[in-house]
TORTORMAR-674246 format. One record per residue (C-alpha): residue in three letters; x negated, y negated, z negated. Coordinates in nm, 2 decimals. Each point is the difference from the previous one (the first is absolute). Example, Ala and Ser with C-alpha at 12.3 -4.5 7.8 and 13.67 -1.06 7.14 Angstrom:
TORTORMAR-674246
SITE   type     east    north       up
SITE    ALA    -1.23     0.45    -0.78
SITE    SER    -0.14    -0.34     0.07
END
This chain:
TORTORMAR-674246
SITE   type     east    north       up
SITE    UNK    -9.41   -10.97   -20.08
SITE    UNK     0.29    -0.30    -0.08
SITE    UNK     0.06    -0.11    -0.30
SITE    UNK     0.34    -0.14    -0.15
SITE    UNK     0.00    -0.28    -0.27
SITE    UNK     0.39    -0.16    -0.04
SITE    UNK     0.25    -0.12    -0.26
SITE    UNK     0.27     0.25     0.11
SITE    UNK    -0.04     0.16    -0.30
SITE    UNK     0.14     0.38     0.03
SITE    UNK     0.37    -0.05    -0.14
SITE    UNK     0.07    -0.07     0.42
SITE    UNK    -0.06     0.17     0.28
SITE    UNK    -0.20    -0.27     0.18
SITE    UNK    -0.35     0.17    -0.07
SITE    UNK     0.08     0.32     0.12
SITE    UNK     0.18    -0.17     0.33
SITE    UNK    -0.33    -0.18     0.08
SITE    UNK    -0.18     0.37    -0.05
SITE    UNK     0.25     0.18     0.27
SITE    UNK    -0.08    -0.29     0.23
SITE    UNK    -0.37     0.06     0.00
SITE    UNK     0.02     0.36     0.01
SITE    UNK     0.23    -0.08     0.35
SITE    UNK    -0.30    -0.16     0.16
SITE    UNK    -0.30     0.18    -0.20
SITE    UNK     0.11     0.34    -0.21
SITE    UNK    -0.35     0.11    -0.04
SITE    UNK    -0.12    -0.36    -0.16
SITE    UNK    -0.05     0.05    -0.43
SITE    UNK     0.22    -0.23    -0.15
SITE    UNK    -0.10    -0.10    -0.31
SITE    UNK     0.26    -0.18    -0.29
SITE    UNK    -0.24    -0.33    -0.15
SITE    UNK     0.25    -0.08    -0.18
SITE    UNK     0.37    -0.13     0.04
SITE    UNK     0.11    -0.10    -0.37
SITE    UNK    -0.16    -0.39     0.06
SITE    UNK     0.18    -0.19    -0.18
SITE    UNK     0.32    -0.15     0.24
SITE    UNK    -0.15    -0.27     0.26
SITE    UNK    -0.34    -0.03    -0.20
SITE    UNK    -0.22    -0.06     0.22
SITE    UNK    -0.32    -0.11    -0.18
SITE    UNK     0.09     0.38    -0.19
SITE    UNK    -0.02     0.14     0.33
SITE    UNK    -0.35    -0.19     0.08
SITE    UNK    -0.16     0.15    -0.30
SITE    UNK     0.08     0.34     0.03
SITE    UNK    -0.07    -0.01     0.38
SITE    UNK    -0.31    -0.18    -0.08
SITE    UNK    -0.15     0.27    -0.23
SITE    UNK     0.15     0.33     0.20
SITE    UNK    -0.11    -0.05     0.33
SITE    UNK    -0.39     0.05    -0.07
SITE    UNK     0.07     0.38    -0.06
SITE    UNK     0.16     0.11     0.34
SITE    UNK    -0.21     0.16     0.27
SITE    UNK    -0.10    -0.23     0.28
SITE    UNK     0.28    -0.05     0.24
SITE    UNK     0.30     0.01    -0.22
SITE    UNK     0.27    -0.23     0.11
SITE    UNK     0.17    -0.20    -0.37
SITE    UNK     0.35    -0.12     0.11
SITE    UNK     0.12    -0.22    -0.32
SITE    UNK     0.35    -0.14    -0.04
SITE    UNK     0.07    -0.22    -0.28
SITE    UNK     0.22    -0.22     0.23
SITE    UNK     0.22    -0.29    -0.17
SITE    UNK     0.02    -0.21     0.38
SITE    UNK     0.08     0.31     0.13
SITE    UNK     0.20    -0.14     0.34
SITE    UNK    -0.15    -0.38    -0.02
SITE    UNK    -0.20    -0.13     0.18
SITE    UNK    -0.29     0.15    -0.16
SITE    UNK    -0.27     0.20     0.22
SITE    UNK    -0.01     0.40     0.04
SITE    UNK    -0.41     0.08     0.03
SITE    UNK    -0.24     0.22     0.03
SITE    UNK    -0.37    -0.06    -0.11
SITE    UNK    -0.30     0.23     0.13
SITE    UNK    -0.21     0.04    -0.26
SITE    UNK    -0.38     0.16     0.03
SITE    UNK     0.12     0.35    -0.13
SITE    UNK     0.38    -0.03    -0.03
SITE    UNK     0.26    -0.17     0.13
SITE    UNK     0.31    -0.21    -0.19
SITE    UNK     0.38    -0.02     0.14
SITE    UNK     0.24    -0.22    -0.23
SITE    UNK     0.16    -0.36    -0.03
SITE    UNK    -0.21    -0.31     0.04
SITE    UNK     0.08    -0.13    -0.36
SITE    UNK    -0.35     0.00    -0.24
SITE    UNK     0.06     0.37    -0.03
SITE    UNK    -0.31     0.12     0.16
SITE    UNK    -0.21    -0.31    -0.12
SITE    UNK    -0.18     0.20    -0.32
SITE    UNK    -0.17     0.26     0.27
SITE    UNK    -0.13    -0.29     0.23
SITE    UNK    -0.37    -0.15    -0.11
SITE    UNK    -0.30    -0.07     0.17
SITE    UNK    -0.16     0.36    -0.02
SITE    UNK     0.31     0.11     0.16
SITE    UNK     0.10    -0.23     0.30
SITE    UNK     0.28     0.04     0.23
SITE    UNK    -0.10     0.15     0.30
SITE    UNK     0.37    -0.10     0.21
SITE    UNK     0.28    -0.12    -0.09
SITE    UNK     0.34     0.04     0.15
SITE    UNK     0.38    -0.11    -0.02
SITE    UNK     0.22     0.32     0.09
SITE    UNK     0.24    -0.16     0.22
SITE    UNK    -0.04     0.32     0.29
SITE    UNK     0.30     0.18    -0.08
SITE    UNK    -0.08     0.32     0.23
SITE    UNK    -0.16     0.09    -0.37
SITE    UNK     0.31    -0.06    -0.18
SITE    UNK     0.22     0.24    -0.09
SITE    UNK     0.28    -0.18     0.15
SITE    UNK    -0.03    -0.37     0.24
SITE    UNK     0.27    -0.10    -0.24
SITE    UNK    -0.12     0.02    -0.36
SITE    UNK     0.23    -0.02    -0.31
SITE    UNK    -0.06    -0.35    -0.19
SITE    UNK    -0.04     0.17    -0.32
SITE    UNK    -0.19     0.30     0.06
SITE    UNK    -0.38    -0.11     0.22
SITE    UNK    -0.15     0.30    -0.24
SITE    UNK     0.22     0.29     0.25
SITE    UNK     0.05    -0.18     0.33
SITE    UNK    -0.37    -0.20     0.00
SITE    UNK    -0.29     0.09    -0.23
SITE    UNK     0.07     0.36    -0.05
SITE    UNK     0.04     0.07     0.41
SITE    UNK    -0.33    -0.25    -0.01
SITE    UNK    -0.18     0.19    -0.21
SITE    UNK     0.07     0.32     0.15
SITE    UNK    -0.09    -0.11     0.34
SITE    UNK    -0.30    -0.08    -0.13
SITE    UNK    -0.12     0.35    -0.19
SITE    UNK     0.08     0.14     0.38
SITE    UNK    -0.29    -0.22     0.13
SITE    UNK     0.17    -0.31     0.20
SITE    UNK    -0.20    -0.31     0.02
SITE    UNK     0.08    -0.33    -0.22
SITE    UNK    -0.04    -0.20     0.26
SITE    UNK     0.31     0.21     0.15
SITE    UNK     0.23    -0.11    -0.26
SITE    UNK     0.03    -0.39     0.02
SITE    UNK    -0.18    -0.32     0.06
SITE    UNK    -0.33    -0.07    -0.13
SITE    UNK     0.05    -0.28    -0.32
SITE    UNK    -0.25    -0.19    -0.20
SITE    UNK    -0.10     0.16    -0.35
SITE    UNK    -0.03    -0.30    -0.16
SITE    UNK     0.38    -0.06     0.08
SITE    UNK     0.08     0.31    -0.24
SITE    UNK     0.16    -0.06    -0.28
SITE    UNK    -0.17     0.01    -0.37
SITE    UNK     0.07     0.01    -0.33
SITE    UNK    -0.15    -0.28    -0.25
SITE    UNK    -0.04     0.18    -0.32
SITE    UNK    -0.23    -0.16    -0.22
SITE    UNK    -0.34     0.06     0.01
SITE    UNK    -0.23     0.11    -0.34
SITE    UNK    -0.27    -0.24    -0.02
SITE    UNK    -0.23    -0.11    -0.33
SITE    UNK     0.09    -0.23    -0.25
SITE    UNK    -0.20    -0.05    -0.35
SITE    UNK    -0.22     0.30     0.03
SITE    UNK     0.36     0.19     0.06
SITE    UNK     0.16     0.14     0.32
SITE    UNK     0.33    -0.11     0.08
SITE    UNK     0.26     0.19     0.16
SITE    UNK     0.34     0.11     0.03
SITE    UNK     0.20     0.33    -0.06
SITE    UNK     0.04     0.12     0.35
SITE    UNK     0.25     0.32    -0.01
SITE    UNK     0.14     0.22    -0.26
SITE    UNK    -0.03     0.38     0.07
SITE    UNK     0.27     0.21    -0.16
SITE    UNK    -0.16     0.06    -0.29
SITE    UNK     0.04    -0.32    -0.09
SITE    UNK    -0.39    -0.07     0.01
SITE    UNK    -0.05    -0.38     0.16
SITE    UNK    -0.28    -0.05     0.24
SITE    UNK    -0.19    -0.26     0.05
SITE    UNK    -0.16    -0.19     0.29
SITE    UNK    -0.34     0.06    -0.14
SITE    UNK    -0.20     0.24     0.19
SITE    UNK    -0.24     0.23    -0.21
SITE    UNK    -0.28    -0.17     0.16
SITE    UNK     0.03    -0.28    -0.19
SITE    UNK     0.01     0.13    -0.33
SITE    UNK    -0.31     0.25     0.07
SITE    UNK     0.09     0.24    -0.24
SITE    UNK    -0.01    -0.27    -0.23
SITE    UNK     0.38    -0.06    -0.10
SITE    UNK    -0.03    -0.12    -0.37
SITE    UNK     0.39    -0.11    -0.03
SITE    UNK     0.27    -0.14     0.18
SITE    UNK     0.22    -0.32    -0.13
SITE    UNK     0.36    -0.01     0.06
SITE    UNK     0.18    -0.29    -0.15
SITE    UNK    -0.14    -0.06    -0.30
SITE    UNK    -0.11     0.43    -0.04
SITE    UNK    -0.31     0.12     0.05
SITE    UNK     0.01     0.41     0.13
SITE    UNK    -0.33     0.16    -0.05
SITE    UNK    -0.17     0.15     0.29
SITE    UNK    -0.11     0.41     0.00
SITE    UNK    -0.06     0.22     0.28
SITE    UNK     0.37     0.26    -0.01
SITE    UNK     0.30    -0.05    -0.17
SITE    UNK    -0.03     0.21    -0.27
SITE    UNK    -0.25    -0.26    -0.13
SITE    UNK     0.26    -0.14    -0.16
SITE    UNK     0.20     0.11    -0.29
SITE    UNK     0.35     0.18     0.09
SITE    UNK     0.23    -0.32     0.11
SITE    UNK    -0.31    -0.26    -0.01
SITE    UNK    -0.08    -0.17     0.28
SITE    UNK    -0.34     0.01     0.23
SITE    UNK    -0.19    -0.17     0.29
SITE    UNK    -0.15     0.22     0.23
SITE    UNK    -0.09     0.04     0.40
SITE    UNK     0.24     0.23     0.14
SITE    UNK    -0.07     0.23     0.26
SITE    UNK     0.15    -0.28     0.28
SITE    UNK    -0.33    -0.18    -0.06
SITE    UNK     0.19    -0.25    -0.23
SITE    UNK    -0.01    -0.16    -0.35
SITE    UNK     0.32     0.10    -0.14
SITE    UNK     0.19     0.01    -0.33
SITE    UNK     0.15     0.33    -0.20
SITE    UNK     0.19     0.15    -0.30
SITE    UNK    -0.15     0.33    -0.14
SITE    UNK     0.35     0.20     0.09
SITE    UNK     0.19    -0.29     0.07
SITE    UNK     0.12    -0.28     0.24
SITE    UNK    -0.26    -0.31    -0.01
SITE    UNK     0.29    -0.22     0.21
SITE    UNK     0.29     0.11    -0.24
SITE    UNK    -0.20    -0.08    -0.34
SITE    UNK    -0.20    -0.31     0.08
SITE    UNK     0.29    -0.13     0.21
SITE    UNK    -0.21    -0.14     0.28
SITE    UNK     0.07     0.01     0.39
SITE    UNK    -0.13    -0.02     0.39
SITE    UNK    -0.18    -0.36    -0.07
SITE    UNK    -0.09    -0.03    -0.35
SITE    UNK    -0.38    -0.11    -0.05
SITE    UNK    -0.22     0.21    -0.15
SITE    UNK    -0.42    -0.07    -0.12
SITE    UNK    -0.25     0.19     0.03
SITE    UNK    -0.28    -0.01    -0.30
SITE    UNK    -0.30     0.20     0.15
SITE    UNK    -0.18     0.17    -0.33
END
């Protein structure tokens, strides 16, 4: 199985090219659409929704992610071989949310062989057809990562520094990480910091309460709930938390546990 994860959005034709080149090398590899409607060049967008996707694929599946803005630069093509999957994108933070201890890099690799690119003389603008979709394909057909370019250093990869939650007068402190397009905003908190004990969360000088679904809040009020990403997060009953409390990608949120 390869998965695709871009910013191509599906106005152009650039998603389905990179398809038709995969199917040239591999037509019996599934193909399966993360998502390509991250916001343009977004890259800490793309690292959250890559982060909390990739745990439900089969062992084996091959994630090629493209959310490229030094596409052409001097920025590194990679590959990373995971211990059950296997990552195929730009070395720009993008892949940093997936990487932890209890999930180590096995290899690492630049992809500077250009027998597995579609063409020895890649377009500037577009790696996502003539590098990482050929890569990836390559890859779902069984050839060796070690086949593909040099060997490099994983703690050379690029990360992102998003804040970190951490505790500060018996509240946790944290940040809105992404806004899905419902408008809900989710935070960096993990649900195993609250332990089912979310009494409210402060934003600015608001307090939302904490409940368990959305509806436990009044038509249009807000709530603070764990969503089913594993994260503290912030809703409107029927509505669009982002639009009506005006808040964005790095606003700081508190935690009150009850």
């Amino acid at each position: 199985m390869l998965t695709l994860l871009t910013d191509f959005g599906s106005h152009d034709v650039y998603v389905g090219v990179m398809k038709g080149v995969i199917a040239c090398i591999n037509p019996k590899v599934t193909i399966v659409d993360l998502t390509h409607e991250i916001p343009s060049q977004d890259i800490a967008a793309a690292r959250f929704c890559l982060m909390n996707a990739y745990p439900y694929f089969p062992q084996g599946t091959v994630h090629v992610a493209v959310v490229d803005p030094g596409v052409g630069s001097a920025r590194r093509a990679i590959a990373l071989q995971m211990p059950h999957f296997t990552l195929v994108g730009p070395d720009n933070g993008l892949f940093s949310g997936v990487l932890s201890p209890e999930n180590p890099i096995l290899a690492a690799v630049e992809l500077s062989n250009s027998d597995y690119w579609r063409t020895p003389d890649p377009s500037t603008t577009f790696h996502g057809r003539d590098i990482f979709a050929p890569v990836g394909a390559h890859l779902s057909k069984g050839v060796p990562l070690e086949d593909l370019g040099p060997a490099i250093d994983p703690r050379t990869l690029v990360t992102l520094d998003l804040p970190q939650c951490q505790w500060q007068n018996q509240e946790i402190v944290g940040c809105i990480q992404y806004i899905d397009r419902f408008g809900n905003l989710i935070t960096n908190i993990p649900a195993s910091l609250v332990m089912g004990k979310l009494g409210s969360v402060g934003v600015g000088d608001r307090m939302i309460p904490g409940g368990n679904t959305y509806s436990d809040a009044p038509k249009g009020g807000p709530v603070a709930l764990v969503g089913s990403h594993g994260w503290v997060e912030i809703a409107i009953n029927g509505g669009n938390a982002s639009y009506t409390l005006q808040l964005a990608v790095g606003a700081t949120v508190r935690v009150r546990l009850s």
